[in-house]
N, CA, C and O atoms as a DFTB+ gen file, in Angstrom:
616 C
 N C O
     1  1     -16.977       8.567     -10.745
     2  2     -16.986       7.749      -9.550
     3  2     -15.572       7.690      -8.971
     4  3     -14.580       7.785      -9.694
     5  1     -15.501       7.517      -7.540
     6  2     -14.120       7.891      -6.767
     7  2     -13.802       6.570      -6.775
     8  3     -14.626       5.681      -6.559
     9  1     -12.024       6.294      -7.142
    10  2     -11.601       5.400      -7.334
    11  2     -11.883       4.770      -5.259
    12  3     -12.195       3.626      -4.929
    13  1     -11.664       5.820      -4.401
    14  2     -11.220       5.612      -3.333
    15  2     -12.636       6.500      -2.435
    16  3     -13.112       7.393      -3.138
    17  1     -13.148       6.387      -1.376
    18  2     -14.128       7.409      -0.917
    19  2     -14.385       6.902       0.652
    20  3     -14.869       5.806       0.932
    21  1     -14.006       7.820       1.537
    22  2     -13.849       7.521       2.949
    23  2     -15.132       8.989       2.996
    24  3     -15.033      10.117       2.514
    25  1     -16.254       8.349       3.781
    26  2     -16.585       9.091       4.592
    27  2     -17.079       8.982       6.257
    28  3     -17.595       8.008       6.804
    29  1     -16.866       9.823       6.635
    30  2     -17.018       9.811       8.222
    31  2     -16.121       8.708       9.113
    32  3     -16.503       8.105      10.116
    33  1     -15.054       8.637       8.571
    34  2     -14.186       7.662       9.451
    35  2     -13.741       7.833      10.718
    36  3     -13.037       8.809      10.975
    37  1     -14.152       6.732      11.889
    38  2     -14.012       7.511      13.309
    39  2     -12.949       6.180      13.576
    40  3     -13.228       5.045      13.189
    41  1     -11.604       6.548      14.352
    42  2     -11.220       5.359      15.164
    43  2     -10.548       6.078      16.324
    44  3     -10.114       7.218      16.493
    45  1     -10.608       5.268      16.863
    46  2      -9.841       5.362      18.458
    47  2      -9.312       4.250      19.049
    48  3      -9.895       3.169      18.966
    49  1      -7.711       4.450      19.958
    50  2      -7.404       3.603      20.795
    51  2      -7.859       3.913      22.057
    52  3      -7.365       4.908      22.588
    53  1      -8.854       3.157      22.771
    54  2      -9.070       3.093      23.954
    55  2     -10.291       4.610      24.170
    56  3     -11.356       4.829      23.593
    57  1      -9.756       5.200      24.944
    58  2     -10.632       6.361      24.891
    59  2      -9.626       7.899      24.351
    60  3      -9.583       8.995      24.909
    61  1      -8.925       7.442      23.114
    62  2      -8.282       8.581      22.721
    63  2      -8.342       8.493      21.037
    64  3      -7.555       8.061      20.194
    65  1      -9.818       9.190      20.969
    66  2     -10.082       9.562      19.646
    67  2      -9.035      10.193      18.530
    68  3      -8.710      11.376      18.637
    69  1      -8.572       9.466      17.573
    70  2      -7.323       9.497      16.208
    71  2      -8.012       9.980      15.617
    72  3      -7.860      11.199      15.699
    73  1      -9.053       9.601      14.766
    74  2      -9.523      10.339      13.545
    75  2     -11.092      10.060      13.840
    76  3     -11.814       9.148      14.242
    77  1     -11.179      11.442      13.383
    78  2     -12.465      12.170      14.089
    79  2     -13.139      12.566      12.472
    80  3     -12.980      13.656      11.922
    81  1     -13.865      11.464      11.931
    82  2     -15.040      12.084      11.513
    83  2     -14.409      12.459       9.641
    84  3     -15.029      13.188       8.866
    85  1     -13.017      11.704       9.287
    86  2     -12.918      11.712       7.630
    87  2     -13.519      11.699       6.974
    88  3     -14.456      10.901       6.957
    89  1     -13.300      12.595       6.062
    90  2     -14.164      12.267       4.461
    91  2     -12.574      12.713       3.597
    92  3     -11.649      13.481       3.862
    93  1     -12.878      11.788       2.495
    94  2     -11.618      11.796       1.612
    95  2     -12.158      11.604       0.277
    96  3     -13.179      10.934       0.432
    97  1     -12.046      11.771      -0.545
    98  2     -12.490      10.831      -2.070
    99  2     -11.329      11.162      -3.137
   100  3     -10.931      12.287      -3.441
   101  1     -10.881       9.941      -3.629
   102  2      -9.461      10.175      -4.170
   103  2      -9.786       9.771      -5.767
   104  3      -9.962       8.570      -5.973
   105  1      -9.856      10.453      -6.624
   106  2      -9.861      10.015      -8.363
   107  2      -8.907       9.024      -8.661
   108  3      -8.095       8.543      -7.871
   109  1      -9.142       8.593     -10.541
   110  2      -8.288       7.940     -10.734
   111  2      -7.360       8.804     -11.376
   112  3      -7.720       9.494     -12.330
   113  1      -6.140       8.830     -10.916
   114  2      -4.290       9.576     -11.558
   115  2      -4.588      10.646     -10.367
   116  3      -3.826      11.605     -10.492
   117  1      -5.237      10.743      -9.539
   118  2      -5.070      11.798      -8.809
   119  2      -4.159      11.309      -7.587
   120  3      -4.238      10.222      -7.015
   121  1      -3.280      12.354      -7.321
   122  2      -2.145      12.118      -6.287
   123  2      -2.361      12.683      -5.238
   124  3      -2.713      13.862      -5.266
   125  1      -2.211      12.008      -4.037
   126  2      -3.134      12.658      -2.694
   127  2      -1.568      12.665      -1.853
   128  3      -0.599      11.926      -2.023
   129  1      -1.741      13.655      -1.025
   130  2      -0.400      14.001       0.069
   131  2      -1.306      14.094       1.624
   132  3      -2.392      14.672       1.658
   133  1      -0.777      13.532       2.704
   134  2      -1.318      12.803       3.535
   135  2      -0.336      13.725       4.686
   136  3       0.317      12.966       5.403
   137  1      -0.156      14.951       4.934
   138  2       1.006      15.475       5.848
   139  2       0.177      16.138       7.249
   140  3      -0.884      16.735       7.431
   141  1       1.245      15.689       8.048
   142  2       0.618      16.182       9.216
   143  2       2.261      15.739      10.432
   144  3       3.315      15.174      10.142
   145  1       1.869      16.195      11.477
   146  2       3.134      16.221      12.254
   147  2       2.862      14.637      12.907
   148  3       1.839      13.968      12.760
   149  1       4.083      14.267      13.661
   150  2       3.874      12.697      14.185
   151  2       3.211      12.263      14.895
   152  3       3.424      12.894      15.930
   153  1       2.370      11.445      15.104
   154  2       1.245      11.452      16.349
   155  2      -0.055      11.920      15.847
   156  3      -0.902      12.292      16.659
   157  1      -0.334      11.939      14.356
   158  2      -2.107      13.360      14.157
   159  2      -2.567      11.898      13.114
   160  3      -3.387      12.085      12.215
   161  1      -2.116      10.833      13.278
   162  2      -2.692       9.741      12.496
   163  2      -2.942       9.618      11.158
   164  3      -4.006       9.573      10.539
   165  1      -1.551       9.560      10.726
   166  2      -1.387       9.380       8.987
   167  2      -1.383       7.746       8.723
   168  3      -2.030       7.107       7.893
   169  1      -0.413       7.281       9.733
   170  2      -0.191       5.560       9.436
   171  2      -1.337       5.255       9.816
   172  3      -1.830       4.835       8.769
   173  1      -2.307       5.152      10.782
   174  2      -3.654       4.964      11.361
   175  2      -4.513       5.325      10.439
   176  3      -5.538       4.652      10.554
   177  1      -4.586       6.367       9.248
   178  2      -5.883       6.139       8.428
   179  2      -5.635       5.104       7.640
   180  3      -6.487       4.239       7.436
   181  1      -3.931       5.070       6.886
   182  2      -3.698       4.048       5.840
   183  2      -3.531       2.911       6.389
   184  3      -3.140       2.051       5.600
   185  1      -3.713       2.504       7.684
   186  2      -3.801       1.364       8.055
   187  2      -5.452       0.730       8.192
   188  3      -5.852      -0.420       8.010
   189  1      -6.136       1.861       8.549
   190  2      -7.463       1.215       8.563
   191  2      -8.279       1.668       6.879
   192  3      -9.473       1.560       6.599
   193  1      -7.200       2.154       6.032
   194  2      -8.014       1.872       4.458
   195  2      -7.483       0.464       4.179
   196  3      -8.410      -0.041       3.545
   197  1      -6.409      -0.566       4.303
   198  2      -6.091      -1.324       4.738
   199  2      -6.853      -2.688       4.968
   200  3      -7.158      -3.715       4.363
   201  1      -7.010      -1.936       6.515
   202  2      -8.476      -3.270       7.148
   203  2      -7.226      -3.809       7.912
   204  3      -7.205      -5.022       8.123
   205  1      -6.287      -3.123       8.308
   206  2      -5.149      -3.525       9.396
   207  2      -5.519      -3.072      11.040
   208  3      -4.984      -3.617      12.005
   209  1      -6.305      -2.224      11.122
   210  2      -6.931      -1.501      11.934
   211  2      -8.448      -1.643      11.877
   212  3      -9.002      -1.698      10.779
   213  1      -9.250      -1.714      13.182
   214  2     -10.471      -1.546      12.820
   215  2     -10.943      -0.345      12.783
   216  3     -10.221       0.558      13.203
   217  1     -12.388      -0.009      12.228
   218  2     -12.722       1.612      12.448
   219  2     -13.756       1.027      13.163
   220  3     -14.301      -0.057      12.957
   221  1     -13.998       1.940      14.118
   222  2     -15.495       2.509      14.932
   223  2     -16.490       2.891      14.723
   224  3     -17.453       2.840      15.488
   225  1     -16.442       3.509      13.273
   226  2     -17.286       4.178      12.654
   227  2     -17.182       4.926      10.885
   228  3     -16.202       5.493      10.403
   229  1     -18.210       4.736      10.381
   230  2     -17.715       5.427       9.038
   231  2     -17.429       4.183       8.056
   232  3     -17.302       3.013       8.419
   233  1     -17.333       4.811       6.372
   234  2     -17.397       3.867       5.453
   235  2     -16.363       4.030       4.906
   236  3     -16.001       5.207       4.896
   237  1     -15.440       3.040       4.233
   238  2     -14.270       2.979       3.197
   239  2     -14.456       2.214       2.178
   240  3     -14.553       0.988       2.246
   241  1     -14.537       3.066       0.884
   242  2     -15.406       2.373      -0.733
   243  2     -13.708       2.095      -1.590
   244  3     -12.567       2.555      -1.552
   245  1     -14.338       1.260      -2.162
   246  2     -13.073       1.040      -3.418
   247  2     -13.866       1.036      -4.692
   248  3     -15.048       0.695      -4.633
   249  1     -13.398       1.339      -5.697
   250  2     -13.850       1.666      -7.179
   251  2     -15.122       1.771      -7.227
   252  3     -15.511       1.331      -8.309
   253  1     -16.082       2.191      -6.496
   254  2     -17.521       2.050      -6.643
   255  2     -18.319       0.690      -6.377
   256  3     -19.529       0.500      -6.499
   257  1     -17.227      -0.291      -5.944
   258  2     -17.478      -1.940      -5.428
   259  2     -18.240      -2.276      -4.437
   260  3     -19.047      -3.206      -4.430
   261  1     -17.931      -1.294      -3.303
   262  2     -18.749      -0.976      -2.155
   263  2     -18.260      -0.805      -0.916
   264  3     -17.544       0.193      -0.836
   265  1     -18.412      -1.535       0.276
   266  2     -17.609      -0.941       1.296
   267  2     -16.466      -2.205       1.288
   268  3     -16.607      -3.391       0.988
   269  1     -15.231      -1.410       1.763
   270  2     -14.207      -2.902       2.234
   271  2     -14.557      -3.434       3.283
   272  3     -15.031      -2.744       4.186
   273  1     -14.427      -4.578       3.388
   274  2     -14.324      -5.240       4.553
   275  2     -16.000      -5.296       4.990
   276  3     -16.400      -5.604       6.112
   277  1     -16.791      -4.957       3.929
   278  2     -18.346      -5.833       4.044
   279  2     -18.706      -6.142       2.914
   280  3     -18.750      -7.371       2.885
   281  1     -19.072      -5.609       1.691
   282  2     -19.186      -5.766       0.905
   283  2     -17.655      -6.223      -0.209
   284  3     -17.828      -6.949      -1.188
   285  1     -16.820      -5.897       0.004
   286  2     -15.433      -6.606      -0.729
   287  2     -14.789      -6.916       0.611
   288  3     -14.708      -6.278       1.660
   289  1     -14.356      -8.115       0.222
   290  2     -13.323      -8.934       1.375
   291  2     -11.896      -7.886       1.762
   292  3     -11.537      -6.929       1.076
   293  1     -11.311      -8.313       2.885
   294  2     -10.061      -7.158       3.063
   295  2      -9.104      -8.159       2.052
   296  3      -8.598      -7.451       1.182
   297  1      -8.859      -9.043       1.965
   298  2      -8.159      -9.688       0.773
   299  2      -8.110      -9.333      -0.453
   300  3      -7.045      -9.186      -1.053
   301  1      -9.622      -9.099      -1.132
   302  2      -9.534      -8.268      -2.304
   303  2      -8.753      -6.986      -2.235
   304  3      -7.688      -6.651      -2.752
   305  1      -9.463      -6.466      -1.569
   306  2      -9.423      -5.008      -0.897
   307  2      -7.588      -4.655      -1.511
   308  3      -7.020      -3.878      -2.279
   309  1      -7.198      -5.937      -0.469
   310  2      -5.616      -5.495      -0.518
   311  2      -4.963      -6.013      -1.916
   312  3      -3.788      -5.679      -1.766
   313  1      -5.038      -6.518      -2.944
   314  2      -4.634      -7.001      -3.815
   315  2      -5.053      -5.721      -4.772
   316  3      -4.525      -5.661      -5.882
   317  1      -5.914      -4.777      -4.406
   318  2      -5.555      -3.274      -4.967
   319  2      -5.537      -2.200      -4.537
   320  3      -5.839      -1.186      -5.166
   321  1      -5.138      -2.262      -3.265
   322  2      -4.200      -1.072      -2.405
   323  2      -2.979      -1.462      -1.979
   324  3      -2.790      -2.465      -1.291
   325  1      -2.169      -0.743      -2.343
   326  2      -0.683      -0.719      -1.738
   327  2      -0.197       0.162      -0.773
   328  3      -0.525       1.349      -0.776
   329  1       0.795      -0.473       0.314
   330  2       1.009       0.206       1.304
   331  2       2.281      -0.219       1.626
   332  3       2.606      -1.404       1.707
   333  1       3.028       0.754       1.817
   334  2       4.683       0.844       1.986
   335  2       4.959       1.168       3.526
   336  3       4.950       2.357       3.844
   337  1       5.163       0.369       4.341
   338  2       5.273       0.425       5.643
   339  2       6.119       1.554       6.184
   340  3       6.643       2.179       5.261
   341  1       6.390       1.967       7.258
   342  2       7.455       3.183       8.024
   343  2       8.640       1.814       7.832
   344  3       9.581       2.011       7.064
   345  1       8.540       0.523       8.522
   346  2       9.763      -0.434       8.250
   347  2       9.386      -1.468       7.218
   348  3       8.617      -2.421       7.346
   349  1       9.999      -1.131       6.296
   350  2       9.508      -1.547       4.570
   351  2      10.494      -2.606       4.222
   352  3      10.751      -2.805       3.035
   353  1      11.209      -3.473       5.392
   354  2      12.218      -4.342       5.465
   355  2      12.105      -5.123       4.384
   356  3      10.934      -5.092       4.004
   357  1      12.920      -5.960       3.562
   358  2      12.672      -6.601       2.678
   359  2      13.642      -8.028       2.963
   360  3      14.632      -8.184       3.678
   361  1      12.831      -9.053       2.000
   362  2      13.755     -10.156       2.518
   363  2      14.768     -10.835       2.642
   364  3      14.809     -11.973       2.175
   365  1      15.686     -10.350       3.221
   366  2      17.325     -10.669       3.039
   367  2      17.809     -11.707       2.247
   368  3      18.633     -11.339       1.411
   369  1      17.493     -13.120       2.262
   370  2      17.657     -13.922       1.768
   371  2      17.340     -14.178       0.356
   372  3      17.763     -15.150      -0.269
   373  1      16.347     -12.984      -0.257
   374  2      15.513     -13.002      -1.538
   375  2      16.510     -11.716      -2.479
   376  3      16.701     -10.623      -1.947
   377  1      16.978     -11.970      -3.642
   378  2      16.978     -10.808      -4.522
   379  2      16.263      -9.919      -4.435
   380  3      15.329     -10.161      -3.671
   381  1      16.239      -8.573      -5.044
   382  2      15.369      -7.802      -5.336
   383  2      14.105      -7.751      -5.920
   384  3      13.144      -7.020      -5.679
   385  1      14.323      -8.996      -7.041
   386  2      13.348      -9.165      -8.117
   387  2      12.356      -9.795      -7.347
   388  3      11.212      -9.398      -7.572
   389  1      12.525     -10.909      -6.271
   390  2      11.951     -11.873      -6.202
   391  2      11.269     -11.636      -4.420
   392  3      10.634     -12.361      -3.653
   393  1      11.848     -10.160      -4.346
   394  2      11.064      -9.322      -3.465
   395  2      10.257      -8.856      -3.920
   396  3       9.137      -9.214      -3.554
   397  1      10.381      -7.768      -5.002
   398  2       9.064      -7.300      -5.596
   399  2       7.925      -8.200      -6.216
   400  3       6.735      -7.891      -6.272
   401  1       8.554      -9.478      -6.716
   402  2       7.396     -10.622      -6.896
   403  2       6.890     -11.353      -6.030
   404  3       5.915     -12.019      -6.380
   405  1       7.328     -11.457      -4.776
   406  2       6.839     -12.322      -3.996
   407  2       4.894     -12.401      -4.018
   408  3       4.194     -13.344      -4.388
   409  1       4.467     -11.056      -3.486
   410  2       3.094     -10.952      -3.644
   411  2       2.326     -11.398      -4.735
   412  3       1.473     -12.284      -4.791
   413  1       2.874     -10.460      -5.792
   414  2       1.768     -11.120      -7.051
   415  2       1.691     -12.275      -7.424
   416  3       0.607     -12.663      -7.858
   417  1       3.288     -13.553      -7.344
   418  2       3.133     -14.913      -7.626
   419  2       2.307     -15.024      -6.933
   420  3       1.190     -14.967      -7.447
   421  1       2.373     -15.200      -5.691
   422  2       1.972     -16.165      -4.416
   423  2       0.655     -15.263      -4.069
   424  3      -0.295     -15.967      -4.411
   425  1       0.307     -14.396      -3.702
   426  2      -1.009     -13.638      -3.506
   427  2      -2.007     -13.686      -4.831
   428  3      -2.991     -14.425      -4.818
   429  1      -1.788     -13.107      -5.627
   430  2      -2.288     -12.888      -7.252
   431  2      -2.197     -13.875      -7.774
   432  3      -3.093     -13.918      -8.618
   433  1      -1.476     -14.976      -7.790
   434  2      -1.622     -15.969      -8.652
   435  2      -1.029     -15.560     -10.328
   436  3      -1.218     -16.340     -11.261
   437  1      -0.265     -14.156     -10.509
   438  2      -0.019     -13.730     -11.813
   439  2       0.906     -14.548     -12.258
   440  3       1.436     -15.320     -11.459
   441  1       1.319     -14.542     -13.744
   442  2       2.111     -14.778     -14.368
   443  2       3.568     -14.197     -13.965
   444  3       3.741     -12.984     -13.848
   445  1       4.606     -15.140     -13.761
   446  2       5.282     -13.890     -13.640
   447  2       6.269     -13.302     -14.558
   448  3       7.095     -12.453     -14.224
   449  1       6.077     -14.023     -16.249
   450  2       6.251     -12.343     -17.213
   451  2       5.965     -11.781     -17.301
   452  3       6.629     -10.903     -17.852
   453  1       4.615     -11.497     -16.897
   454  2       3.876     -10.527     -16.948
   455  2       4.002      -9.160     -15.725
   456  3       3.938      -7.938     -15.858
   457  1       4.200     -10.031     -14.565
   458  2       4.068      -9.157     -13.535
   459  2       6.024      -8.717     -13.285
   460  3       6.428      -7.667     -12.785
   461  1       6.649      -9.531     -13.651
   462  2       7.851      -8.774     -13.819
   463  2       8.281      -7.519     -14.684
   464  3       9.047      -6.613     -14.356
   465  1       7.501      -7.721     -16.032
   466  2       7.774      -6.795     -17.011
   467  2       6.988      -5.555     -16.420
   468  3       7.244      -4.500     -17.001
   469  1       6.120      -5.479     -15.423
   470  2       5.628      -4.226     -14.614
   471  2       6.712      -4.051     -13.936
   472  3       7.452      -3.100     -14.187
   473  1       6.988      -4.965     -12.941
   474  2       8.222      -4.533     -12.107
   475  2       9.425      -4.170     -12.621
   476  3      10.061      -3.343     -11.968
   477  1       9.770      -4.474     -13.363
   478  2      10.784      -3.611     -14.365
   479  2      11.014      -2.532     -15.119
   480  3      12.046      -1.941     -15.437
   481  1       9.587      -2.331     -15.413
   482  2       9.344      -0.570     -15.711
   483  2       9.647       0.501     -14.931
   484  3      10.282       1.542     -15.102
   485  1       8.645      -0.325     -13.441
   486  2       8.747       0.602     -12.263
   487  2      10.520       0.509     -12.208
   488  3      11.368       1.399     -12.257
   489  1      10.570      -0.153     -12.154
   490  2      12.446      -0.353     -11.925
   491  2      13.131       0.882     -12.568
   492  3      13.640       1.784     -11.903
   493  1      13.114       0.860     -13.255
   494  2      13.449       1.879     -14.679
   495  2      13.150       3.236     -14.041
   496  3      14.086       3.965     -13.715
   497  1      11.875       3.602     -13.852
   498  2      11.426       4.659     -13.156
   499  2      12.031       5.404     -11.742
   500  3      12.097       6.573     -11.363
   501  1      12.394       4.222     -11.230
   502  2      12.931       4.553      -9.687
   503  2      14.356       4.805      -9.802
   504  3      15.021       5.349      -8.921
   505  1      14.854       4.348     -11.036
   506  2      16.351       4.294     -11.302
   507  2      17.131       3.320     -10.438
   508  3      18.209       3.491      -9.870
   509  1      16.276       2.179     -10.474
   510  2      16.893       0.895      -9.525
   511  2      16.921      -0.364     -10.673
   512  3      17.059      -1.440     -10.089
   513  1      16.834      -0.500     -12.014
   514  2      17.029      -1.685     -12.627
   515  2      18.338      -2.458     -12.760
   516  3      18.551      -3.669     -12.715
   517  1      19.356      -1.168     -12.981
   518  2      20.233      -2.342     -12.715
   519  2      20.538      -2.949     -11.448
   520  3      21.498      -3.688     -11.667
   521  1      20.193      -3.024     -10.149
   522  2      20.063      -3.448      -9.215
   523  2      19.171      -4.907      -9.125
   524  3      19.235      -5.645      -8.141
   525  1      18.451      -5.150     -10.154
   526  2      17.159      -6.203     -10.115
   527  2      17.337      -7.476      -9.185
   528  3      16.599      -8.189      -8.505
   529  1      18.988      -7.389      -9.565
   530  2      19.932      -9.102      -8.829
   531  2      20.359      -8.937      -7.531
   532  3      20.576      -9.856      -6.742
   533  1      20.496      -7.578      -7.283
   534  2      20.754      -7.263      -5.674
   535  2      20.184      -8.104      -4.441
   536  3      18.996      -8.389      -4.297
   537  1      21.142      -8.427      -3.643
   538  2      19.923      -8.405      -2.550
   539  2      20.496      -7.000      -1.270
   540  3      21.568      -6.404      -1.165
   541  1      19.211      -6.914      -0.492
   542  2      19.445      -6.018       0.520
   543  2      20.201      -5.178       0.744
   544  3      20.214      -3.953       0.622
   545  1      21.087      -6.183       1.212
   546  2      21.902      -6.002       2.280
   547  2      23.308      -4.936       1.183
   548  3      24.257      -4.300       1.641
   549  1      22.924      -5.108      -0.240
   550  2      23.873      -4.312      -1.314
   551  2      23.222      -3.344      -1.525
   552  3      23.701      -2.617      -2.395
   553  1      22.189      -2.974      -1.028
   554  2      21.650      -1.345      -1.333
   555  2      21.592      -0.477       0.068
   556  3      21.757      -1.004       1.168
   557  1      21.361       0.778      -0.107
   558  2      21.148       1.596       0.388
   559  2      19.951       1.598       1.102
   560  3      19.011       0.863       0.801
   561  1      19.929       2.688       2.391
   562  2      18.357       2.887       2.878
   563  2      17.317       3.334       1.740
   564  3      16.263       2.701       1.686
   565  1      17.482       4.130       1.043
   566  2      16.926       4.935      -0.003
   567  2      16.172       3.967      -1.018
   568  3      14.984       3.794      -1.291
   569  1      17.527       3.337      -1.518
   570  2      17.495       2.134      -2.849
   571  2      16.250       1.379      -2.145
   572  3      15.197       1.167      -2.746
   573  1      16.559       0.880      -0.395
   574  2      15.240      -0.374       0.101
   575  2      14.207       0.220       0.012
   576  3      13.117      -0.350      -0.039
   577  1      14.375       1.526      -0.024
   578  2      12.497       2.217       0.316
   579  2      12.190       2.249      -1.246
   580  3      11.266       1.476      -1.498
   581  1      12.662       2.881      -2.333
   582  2      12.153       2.833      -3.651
   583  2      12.001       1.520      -4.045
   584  3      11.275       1.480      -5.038
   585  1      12.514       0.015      -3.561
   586  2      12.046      -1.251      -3.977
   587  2      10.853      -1.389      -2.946
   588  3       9.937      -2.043      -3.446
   589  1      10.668      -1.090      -2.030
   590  2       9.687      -1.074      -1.589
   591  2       8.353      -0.719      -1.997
   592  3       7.352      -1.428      -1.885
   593  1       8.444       0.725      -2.598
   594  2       7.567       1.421      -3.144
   595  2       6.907       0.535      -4.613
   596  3       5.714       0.410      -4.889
   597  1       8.205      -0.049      -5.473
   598  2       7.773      -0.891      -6.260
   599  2       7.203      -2.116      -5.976
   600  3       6.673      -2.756      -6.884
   601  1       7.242      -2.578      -4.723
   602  2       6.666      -3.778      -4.471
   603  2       5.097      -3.586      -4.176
   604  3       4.062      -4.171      -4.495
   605  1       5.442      -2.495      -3.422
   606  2       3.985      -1.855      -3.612
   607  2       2.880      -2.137      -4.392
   608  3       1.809      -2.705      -4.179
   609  1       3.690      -1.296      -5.898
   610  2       2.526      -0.558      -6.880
   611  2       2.622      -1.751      -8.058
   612  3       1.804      -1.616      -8.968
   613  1       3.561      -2.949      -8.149
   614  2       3.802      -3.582      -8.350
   615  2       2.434      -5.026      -8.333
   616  3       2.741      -6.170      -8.665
């Protein structure tokens, strides 16, 4: 069963048809690449797997649960899809750590030893842990997008 399964996804702004008619089905550990030139609607599908966007047409399944946004709420929905924006700004005033936790305390309701000791792995991984105490405005463009990415998957 597909962790992920888009078929026939139609949207459009106005009368200028974006995506014409998707089918996708994504496994679990399977890594999907999403390339296309600017303007051919990459942010526009992951915005309407999302439920940030509406679709026109067509179904979007999560784990075999059923459709998002009829059968699972877009709330659920989003508490297990992650999405790393084009401006993945983070909150100036907040550390690093307490960027990548913001969601799971306050959205998830997790623990947060628990959900830190994830974020700290990923940390490890991205080669951003010793950074954890940073804020922002002390990293790099690069450094904000890989905390980003962890806030993400996080």
């Amino acid at each position: 069963m597909s962790l992920l399964s888009i078929q026939h996804l139609q949207k459009s702004f106005a009368d200028n048809p974006i995506l014409r008619g998707i089918d996708l089905e994504v496994e679990q550990g399977e890594v999907v690449v999403i390339l296309g030139p600017s303007g051919c609607g990459k942010s526009t599908l992951l915005r309407c797997i999302n439920g940030l966007e509406p679709i026109q047409n067509g179904e979007i399944s999560l784990k075999g649960f059923g459709r998002l946004g009829q059968d699972i709420s877009w709330i659920k929905a989003r508490q297990e899809i992650g999405m790393v924006f084009q401006n993945y700004e983070l909150f100036g005033h907040m550390n690093v750590i307490n960027n990548i936790l913001l969601g799971p305390l306050q959205v998830q309701k997790r623990q947060r030893i628990e959900a830190e000791k994830v974020a700290d792995e990923l940390l490890k991984r991205v080669g951003l842990y010793d950074r954890k105490h940073d804020y922002p405005r002390q990293l790099s463009g690069g450094q904000k997008q890989r905390i980003a990415i962890v806030r993400s998957l996080v």
